[in-house]
Every structure is written in C-alpha cells, then in structure tokens.
C-alpha positions as CSV (number, residue, x, y, z in Angstrom):
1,X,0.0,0.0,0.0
2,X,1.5,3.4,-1.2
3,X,0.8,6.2,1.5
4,X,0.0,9.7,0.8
5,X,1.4,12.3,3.2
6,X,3.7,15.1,2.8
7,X,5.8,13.1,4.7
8,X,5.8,10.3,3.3
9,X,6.7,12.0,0.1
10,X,9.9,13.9,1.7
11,X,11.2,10.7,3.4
12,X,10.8,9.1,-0.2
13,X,12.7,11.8,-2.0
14,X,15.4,12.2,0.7
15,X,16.3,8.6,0.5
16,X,15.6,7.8,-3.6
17,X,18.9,10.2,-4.5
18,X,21.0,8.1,-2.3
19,X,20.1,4.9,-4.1
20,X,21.0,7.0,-7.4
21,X,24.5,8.5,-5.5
22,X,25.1,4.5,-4.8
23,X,24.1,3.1,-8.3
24,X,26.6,6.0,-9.6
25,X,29.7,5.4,-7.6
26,X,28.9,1.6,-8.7
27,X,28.6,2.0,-12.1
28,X,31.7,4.1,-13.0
29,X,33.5,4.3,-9.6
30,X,33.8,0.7,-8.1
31,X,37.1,0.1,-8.2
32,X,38.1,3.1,-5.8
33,X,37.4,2.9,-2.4
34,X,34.6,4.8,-0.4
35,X,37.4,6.9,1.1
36,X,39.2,6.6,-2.6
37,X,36.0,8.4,-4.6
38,X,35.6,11.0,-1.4
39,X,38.9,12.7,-2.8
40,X,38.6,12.6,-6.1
41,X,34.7,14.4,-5.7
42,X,36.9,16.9,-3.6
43,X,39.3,17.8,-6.8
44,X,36.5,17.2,-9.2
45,X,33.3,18.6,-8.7
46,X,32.2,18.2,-11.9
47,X,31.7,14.5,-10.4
48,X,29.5,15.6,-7.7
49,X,27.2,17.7,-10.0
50,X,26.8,14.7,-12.4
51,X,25.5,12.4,-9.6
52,X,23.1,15.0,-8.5
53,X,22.0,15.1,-11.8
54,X,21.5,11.6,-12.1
55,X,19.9,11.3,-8.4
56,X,17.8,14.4,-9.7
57,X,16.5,12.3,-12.6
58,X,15.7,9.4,-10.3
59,X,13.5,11.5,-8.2
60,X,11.7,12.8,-10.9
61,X,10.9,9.2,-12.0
62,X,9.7,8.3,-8.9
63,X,7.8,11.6,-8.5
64,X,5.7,10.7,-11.6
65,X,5.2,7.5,-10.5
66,X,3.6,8.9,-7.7
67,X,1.4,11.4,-9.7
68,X,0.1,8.5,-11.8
69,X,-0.9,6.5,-8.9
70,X,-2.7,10.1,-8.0
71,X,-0.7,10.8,-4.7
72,X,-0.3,14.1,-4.9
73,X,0.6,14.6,-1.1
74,X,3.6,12.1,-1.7
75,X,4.6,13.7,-5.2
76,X,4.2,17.4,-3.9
77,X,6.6,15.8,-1.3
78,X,8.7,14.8,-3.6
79,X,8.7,17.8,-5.4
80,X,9.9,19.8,-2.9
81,X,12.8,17.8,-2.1
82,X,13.6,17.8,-5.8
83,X,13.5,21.4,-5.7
84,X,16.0,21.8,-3.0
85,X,18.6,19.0,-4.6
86,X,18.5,21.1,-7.4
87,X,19.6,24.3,-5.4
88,X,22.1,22.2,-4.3
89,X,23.5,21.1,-7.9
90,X,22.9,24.8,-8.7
91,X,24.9,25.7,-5.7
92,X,28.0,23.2,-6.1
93,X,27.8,23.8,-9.9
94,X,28.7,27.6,-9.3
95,X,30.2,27.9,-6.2
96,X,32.5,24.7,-5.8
C-alpha cells in the first residue's frame, strides 16, 4: 500500500537520491574505495554535480510514478525535495 502524506513524500525523496548516488559510484567508480572516490569528488566537482544530476533524474521518476498512482501529497513531497537538490547542484555547480 502506497501512502500519501507530505511526509511520506519527503522521506521518499530524501532517501531515492542516495540509491541514485550508490548506483553511480557503482557503475563508473567501483574500483576506488569509499574513502578513494571522497577525494577525487573533492578535486573534481564536476563528479558531484553529475550524480546530483542523475539522483535528480531518479527523483523525478519516482515523483511521476507517484502522480500517476494520483498521490499528490507524496509527489508534492517529492517535489519539494527535488526542488532543493536542485539548489544544491545549482549551488555546487557555481560555487565549488
């Protein structure tokens, strides 16, 4: 059962971009360490803003699903956590 709460929707969007940060250090980063791919996001930052991106993009899937299954409170949610990850890419983009 899929709930529909404001807070449901923020947990879901706080946690989703994590999966996507995860799935991206897997997929083109595994063979560094944790500690490893901590640096080299320090020298690169271009790094960081690409997994936002991505984790960006995941939330935005999962905020349509949400709107399809009509669960707006979740996807409003959602949406506002999106909204603030994207300040953050924003942010990091021009001032890292």
């Amino acid at each position: 059962m899929v709930k529909n709460s404001y807070l449901h929707g923020i947990l879901v969007g706080l946690v989703v971009p994590f999966a996507g940060f995860f799935g991206f250090y897997k997929w083109k980063f595994s063979v560094f360490t944790i500690k490893e791919f901590g640096t080299i996001i320090i020298h690169q930052k271009s790094i960081l803003s690409a997994m936002i991106s991505v984790s960006l993009l995941l939330n935005g899937a999962v905020l349509t699903f949400f709107f399809q299954k009509e669960k707006d409170n979740t996807a409003k949610g959602i949406f506002i956590i999106t909204c603030i990850y994207a300040l953050v890419a924003i942010a990091c983009k021009w001032f890292l």
